[in-house]
C-alpha positions as CSV (number, residue, x, y, z in Angstrom):
1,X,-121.4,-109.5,69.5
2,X,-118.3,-107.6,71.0
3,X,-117.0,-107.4,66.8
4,X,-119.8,-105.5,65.8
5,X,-119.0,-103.4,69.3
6,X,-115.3,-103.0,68.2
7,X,-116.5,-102.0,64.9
8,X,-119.1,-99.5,65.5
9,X,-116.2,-98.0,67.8
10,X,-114.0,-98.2,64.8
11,X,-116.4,-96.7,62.8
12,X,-117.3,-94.0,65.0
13,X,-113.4,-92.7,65.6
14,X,-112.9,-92.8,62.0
15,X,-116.1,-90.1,62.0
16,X,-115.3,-88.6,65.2
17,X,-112.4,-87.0,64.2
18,X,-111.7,-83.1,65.5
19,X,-109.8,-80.4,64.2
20,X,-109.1,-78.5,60.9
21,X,-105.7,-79.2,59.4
22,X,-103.7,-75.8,57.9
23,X,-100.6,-76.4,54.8
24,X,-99.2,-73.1,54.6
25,X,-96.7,-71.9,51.7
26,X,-95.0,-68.7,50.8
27,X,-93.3,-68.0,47.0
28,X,-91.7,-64.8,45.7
29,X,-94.5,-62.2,44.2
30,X,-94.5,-62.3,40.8
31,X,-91.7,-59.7,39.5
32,X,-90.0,-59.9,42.8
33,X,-86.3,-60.2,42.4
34,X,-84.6,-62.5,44.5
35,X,-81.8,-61.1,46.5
36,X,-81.0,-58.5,50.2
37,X,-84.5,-56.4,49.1
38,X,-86.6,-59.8,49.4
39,X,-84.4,-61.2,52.0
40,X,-86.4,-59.3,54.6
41,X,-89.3,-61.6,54.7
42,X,-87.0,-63.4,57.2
43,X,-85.4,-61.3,59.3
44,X,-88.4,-59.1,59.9
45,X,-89.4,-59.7,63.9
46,X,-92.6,-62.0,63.8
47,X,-95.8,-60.1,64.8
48,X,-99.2,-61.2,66.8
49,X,-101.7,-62.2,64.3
50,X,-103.7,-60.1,65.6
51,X,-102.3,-57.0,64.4
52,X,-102.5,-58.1,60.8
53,X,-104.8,-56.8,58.3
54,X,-106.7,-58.8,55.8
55,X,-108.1,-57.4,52.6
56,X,-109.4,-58.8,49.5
57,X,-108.5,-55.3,47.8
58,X,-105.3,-53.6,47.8
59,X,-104.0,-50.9,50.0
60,X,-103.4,-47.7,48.3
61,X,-103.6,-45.1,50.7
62,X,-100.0,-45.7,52.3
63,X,-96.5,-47.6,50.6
64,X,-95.7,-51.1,51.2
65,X,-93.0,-53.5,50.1
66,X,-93.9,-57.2,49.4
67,X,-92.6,-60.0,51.1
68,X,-93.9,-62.6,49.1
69,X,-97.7,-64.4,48.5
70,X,-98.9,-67.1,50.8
71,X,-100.9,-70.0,50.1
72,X,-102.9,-71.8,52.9
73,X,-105.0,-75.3,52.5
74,X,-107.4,-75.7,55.5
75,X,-109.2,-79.6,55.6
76,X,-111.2,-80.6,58.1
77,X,-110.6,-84.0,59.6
78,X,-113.5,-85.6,60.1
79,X,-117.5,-85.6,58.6
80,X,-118.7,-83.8,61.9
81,X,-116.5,-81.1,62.0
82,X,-117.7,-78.0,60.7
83,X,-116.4,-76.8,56.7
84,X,-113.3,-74.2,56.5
85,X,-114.7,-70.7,56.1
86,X,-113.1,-67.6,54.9
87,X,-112.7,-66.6,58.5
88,X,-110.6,-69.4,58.9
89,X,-108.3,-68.8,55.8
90,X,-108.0,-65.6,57.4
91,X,-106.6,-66.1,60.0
92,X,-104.6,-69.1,58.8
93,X,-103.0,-65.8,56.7
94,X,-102.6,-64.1,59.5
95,X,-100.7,-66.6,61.6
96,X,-97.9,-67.1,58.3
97,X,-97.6,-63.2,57.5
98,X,-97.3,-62.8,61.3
99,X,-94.5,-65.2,61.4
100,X,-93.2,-63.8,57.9
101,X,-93.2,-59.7,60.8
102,X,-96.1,-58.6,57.7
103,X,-98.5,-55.7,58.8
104,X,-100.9,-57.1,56.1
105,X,-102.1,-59.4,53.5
106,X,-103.5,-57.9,50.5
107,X,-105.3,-59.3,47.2
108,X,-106.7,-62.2,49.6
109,X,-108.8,-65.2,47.6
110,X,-110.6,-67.5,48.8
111,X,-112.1,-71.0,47.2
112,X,-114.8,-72.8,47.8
113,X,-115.5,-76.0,50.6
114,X,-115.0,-79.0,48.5
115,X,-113.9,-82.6,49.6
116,X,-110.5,-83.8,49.4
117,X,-108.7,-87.3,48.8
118,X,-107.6,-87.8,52.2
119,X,-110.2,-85.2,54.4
120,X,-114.0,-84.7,54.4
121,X,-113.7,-81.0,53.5
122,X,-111.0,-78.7,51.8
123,X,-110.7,-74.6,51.4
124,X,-107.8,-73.5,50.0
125,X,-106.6,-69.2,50.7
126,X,-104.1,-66.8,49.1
127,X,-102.9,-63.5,49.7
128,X,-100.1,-61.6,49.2
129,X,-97.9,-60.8,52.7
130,X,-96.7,-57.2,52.7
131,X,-94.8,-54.7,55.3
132,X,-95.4,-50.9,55.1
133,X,-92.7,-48.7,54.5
134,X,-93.8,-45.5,56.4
């Protein structure tokens, strides 16, 4: 009797499980140029997320320079827990180009809620971190 206890409490924390894991990782743009004109991704001050603008479009209507495109993998840890959502990714971005002292992350993408090898749901996010010039 108390082993099938201890293993429906072993089964339920291996179920029970909280949270949402974020991976983050930033790369050069493609055509940036390694060197003092990317060098500012890290000695820009880091920002609130909060003041950081996601779009999936570009921004056109004032000059930015690129800091450098960031990848972020959200997983859920447990079967309970709700699926990564685009909000999420979102402001998983927003945390990393805050860190990076972005104003915004343009071009953002978004995949779809699959399951991984190791979590009970997985949505990976890209975008590319940029500062304005003016």
């Amino acid at each position: 009797m108390r082993s099938l206890h201890l293993g429906a409490i072993g089964a339920a924390l291996l179920l029970v499980g909280c949270g949402v894991r974020t991976s983050t990782s930033v790369s050069p743009a493609p055509g940036a140029t390694p060197g003092p004109a990317n060098a500012a991704s890290t000695s820009l001050p880091a920002k609130s997320p909060d003041q950081i603008i996601v779009t999936e479009g570009d921004i056109t209507d004032r000059p930015y320079r690129t800091l450098g495109d960031i990848k972020v993998h959200l997983e859920k840890w447990g079967a309970f827990d709700k699926d990564p959502t685009p909000a999420m990714v979102n402001e998983a971005l927003k945390k990393k180009a805050a860190q990076m002292g972005a104003d915004a992350v343009v071009l953002a993408r978004y995949g779809t809620v699959g399951i991984g090898f190791t979590s009970w749901g997985v949505m990976d996010g890209e975008g590319r971190a940029v500062v304005f010039t003016q």
